[in-house]
N, C-alpha and C positions, 0 to 999 in steps of 0.2 A: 561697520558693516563688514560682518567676515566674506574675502573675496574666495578664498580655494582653502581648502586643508588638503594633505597629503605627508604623508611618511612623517607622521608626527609632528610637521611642521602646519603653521597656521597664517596666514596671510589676511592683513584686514585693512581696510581704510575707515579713518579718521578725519572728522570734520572738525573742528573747534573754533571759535570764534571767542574774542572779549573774555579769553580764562584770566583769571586771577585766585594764583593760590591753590591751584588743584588739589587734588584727593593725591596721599603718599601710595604709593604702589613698591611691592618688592615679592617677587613673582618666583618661583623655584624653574624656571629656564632662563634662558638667553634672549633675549631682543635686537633685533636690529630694526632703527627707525630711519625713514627718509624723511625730509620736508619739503613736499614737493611744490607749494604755493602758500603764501604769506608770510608770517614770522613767527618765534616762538622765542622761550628760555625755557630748560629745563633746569631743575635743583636736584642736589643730591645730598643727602643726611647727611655727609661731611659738611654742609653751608658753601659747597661750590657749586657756581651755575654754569652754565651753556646756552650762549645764543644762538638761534638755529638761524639761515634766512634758506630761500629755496636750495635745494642742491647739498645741503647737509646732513652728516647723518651721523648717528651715533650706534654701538653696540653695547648693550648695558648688559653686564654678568649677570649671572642668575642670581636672585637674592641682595641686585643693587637698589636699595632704597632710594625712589625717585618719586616725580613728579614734576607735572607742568607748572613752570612759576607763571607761567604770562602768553597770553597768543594774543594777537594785534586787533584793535575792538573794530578795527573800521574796513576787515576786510577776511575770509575767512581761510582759516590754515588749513592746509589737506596734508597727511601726512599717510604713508606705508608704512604698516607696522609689519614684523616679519618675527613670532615667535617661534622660537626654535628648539626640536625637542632635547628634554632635560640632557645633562653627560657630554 
């Protein structure tokens, strides 16, 4: 659900529950993500992950091949996504 857009930048919150295996994404901006409830791992086409738990956040380059490896089946992850425009 996108929250705000302004000055090229995009603001959205993310529900996800019980992922396994997400869709690869690799997007031409910037990211910055928060996990603001539940748990998560992200992958990265290098075959490194990241476990998220609340209060964690990542900023992914533009053009970082990612994806959700995993959000927690028995309670649902909310996360801020913050893309940011390209440059």
């Amino acid at each position: 659900m996108e929250l705000a857009r302004t000055g090229g930048a995009r603001v959205e919150r993310i529900a996800s529950r019980g992922v396994a295996q997400g869709d690869w994404y690799e997007q031409g901006w910037p990211e910055f993500v928060l996990l603001v409830a539940g748990s998560a791992e992200l992958g990265f086409a290098n075959g490194s992950t990241r476990k998220l738990k609340p209060g964690d956040w990542a900023l992914l380059p533009a053009n970082c091949r990612h994806r959700v490896v995993w959000t927690d089946p028995d309670q649902e992850s909310l996360w801020l996504a913050v893309h940011l425009p390209p440059g």
